[in-house]
N, C-alpha and C positions, 0 to 999 in steps of 0.2 A: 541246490535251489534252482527252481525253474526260474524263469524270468520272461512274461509275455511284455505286448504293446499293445494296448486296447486299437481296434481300428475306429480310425477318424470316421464317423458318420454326420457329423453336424456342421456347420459352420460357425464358427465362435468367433474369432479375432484373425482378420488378418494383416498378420504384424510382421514384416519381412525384418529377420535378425538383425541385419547390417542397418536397418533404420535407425536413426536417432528419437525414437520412440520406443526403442528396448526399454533405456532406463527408466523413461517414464512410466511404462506397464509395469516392469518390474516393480516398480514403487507403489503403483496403485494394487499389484495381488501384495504387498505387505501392507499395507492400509488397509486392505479388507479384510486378509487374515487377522490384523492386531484386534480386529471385531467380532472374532468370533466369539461365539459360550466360551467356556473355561473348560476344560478337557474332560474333568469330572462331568461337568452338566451333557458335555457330547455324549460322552461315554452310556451314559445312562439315558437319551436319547435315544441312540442305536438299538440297548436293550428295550426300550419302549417298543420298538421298531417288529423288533425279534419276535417278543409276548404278545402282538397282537399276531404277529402268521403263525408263530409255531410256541403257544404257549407252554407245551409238553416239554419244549426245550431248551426253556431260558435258561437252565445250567448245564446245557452240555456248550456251549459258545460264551468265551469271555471277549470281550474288547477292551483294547487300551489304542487310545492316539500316541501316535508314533511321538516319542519323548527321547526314543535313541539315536535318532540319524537315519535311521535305513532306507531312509526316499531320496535322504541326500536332497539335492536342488529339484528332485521331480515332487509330482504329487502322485501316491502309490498306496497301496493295501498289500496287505503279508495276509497270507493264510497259511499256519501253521499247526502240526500234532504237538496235542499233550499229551504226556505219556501217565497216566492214573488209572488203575483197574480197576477205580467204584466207577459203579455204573451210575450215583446221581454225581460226579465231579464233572468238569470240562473237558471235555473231548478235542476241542478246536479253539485255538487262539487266532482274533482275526486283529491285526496293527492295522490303523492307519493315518492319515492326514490330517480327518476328519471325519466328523461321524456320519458322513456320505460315504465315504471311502469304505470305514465300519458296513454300512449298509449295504454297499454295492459290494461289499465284500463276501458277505452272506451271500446274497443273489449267488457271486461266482462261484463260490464255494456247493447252493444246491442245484445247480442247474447241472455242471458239469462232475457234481462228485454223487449227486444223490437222483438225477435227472428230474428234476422238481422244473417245472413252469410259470412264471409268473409275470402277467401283463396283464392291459384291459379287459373288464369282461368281456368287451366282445372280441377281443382277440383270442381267447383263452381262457380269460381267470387265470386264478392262484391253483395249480393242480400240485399237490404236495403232496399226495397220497404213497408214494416212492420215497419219501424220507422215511430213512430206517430210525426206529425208535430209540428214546436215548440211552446211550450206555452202546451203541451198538452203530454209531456214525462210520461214514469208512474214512480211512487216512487219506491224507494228501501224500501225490508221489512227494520222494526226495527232501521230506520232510516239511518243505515250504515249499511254497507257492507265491510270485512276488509279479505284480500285475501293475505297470505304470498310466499314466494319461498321460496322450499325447498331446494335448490342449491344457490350460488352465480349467479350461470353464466349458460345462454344458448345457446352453441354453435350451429354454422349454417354454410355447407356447407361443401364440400371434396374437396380438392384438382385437381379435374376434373371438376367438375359441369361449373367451368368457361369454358369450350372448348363447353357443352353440347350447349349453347344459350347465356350465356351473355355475351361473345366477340361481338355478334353483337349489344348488346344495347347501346341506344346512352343516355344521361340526364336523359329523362323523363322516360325512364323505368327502369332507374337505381332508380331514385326517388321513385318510386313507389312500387321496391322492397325493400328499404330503409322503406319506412313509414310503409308495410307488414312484416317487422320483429319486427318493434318496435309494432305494434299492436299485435303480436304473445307471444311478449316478449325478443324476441331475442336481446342479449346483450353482445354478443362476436361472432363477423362475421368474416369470413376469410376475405380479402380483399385484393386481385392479381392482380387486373388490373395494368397496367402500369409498371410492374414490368421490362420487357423490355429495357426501357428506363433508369434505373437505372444499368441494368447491363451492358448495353453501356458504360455508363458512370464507375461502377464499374472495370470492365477489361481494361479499357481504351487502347483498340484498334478499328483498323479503322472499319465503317461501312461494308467495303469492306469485312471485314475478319468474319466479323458476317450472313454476307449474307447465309451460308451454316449453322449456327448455328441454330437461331429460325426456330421454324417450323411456318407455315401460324396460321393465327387467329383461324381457327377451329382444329389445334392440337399443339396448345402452350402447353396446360397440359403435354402431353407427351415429349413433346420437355424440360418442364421444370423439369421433370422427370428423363433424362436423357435415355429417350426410345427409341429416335431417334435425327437426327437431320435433320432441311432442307424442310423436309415433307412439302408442299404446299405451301412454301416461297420463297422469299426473304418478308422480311415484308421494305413498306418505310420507312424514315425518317419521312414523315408526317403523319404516322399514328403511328407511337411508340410517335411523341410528342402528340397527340393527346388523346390515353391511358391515357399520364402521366399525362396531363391537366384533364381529364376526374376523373381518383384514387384522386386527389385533390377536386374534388368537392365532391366525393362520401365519403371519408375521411373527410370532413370537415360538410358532414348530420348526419355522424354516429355519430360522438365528439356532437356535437351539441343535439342529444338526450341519449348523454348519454351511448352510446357502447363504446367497449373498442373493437380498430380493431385488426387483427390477421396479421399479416406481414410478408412477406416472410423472410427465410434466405437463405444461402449457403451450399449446400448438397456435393461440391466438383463437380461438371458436370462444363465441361470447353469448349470452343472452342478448335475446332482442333489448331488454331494457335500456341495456348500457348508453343506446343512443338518443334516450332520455334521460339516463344519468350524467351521463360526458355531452353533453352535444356540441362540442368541437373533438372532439375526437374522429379518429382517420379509422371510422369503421365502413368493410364494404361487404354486401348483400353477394353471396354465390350464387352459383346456377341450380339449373335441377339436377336433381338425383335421382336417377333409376324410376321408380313407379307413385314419387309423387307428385311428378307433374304436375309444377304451380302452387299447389294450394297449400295458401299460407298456414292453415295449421300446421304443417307439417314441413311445409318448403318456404322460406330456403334459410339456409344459417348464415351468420353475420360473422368475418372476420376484423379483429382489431389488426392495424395497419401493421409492419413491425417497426415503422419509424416515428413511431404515439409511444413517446416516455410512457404511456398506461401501460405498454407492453412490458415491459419489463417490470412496471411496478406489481401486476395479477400475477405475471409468473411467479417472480418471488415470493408474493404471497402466500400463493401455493406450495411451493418446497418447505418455506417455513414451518407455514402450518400442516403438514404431512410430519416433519423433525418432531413439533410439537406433541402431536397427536401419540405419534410411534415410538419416537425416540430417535437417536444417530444410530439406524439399522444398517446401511446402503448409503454410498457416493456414485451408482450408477442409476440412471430418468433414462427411461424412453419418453421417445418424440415422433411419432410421424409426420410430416408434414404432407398437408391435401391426400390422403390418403383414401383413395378410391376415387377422389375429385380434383378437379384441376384450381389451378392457380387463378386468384383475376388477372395474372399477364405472365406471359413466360420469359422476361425481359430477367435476364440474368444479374443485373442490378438489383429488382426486388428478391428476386431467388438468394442474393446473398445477404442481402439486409434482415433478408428473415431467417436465415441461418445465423446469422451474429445476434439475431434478437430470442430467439430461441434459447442458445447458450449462456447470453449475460444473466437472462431471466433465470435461469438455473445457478451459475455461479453467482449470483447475486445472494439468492437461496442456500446454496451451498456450496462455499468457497472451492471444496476437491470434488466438483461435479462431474462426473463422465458421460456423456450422448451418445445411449444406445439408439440405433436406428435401423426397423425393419424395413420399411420405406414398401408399398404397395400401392405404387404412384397409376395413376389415372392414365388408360390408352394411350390416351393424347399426350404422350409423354416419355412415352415411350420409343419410340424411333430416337428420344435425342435424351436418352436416359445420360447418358453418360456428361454432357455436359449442365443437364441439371443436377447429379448427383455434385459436381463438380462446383456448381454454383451453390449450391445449399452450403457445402461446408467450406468455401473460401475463404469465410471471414473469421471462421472457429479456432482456436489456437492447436496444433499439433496436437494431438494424441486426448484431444478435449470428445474426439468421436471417434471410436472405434470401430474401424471401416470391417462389416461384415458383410456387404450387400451382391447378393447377386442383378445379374441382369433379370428383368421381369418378363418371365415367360406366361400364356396364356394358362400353361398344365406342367407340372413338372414329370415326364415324363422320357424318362430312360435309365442308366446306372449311375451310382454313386464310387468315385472311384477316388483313394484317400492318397494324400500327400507328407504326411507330416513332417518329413526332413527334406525337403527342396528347398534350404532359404525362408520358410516359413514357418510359425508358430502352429500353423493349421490350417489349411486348407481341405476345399470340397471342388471337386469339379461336376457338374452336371455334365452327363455325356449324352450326344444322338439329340439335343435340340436346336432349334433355329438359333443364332447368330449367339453361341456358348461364350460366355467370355466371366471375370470376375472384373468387377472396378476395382 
């Protein structure tokens, strides 16, 4: 049996072994696995996965999640030969983890045995034309094939990407970028949609009053950012329920193979109302943003203080009500904080109060909360990145945020060069740019 190491291309966790934060991550990947589907439901997941690329050959490919050991303490896929001379039996036994694994298993299995291509359309498409017909697959050398992850987890997606095109997808192209991550591997996806409709319900004021808040479908990102407000909206009532129906199905493909989804939280960005609702509340008016210069329908957004008990009482709200809506899918929230914009003061006092207010608001919400943070902080911030990243999570408990962040370059532009046995869980180095470093 051959035996590869996927190469590190992501940045997931950087978790140095000898930390006292082993055992705690260790703890939280068995609290998220104990969330998976049921193996039968993976299993048959995957097969969904199969029949939609290569319907001709949903029985030449059986999967089973690994029930015998054979990853041991990794997370891995088996690609192995059946040995049957009908031509409709299984050809190919794929084990694994999960039914990402299953999936990414497939991938390795046509890429490198049947030279099948499959990515974005516009990098490619699905070119499958090269898979030999069933009854007629070719074998794996040396009987198996045993392919580990050098990481836990492979994160997908930024916190804008949903403004770029998938606010306009409807099911089937949600579906189908669902089946294209599990085929990739991917097994920690952000997932935004509908988000909307929960903070309706989280601020609980009138529609009327939110009308000026969300921005339209092609600049919610920003809008959720706190960049703007208003920007090409009002959004209706029937399409924020429709969202929230929508993050329900898409949520319930990802569990079903085995991802663990990424959920939004509360960064403190409010309706203008609130400072007619609360009027003692510690809310303050930001600056401009980019090309709205001033004007108030659009500029500027209001943040709540993070030392206004309302801070943590909206957060909570919000996790709550996302439990409610979804169900216990995920114990991992992103969080940006000022993302694309600056702070009203860089005084590393409020920097930390608002990282502590951040977190209660989530563990308040949800007692095993973890703080995902991509962080895509404002210029002005950047020269002294390091000790604001340093001040944001001061106040947060050990291993409550899982340090992935790079330093913030203008262009990410040079090689990717992987690490994953120096001491770490995983690591990324960017190389050939200005001042390279990881925090």
């Amino acid at each position: 049996m051959r035996v590869f190491r996927l190469p590190l291309l992501v940045l997931l966790l950087l978790l140095p072994v000898s930390s006292p934060w082993k055992s705690s991550m260790e703890e939280l990947f068995g609290k998220m696995a104990s969330r998976r589907a049921p193996a039968s439901v993976q299993e048959e997941a995957a097969k969904g996965v199969l029949e939609r690329l290569l319907p001709a050959h949903l029985s030449s490919f059986r999967f089973e999640i690994d029930s015998k050991g054979i990853c041991g303490e990794s997370i891995c896929f088996r690609i192995s030969n059946i040995d049957n001379s009908s031509r409709d039996a299984a050809e190919i036994l794929i084990e694994g983890t999960t039914a990402v694994e299953l999936s990414s298993g497939l991938h390795w299995y046509l890429k490198y045995w049947t030279g099948a291509h499959i990515s974005w359309d516009k990098t490619g498409g699905v070119q499958i034309a090269s898979v030999p017909s069933p009854g007629s697959l070719p074998r794996v050398d040396a009987q198996s094939v045993k392919v580990e992850r050098p990481v836990p987890w492979n994160y997908y997606q930024n916190v804008v990407t949903s403004s770029y095109s998938f606010v306009w997808w409807d099911w089937k192209r949600w579906e189908k970028e669902i089946d294209w991550m599990a085929l990739q591997g991917v097994n920690l996806p952000l997932a935004f949609t509908g988000q909307e409709a929960i903070w309706q319900k989280g601020f609980n004021v009138s529609s009327e009053d939110l009308y000026g808040f969300f921005g339209g479908p092609a600049f919610l990102a920003w809008s959720r950012m706190g960049n703007l407000h208003g920007w090409g909206g009002p959004l209706s009532q029937n399409w924020l329920d429709q969202q929230l129906k929508l993050q329900k199905r898409i949520l319930s493909h990802m569990v079903e193979l085995g991802m663990t989804p990424v959920l939004p939280s509360f960064s403190g960005n409010v309706p203008a109302v609130f400072r007619k609702l609360f009027s003692t509340a510690n809310i303050t008016r930001l600056g401009d943003w980019n090309t709205v210069d001033g004007d108030p329908r659009w500029c500027c957004t209001y943040l709540l203080g993070p030392s206004d008990p309302l801070f943590v009482e909206v957060g909570k709200a919000f996790i709550k009500q996302q439990i409610k809506e979804y169900g216990d899918v995920t114990d991992i929230y992103n969080c940006d904080t000022f993302n694309e914009n600056s702070p009203p003061t860089n005084d590393p006092t409020y920097i930390s109060s608002l990282g502590a207010a951040v977190y209660e608001a989530m563990s308040k919400g949800n007692k095993d909360a973890v703080w995902l943070m991509q962080n895509l902080n404002n210029e002005a911030l950047v020269e002294d990145s390091k000790s604001y990243v340093k001040a944001n999570h001061e106040k947060v408990p050990t291993c409550a945020v899982c340090r992935q962040t790079f330093r913030l370059v203008k262009a990410l532009h040079g090689h990717l060069r992987s690490h994953p046995n120096q001491g770490y869980k995983g690591v990324v180095l960017l190389l050939n740019i200005a001042k390279k470093e990881i925090i």
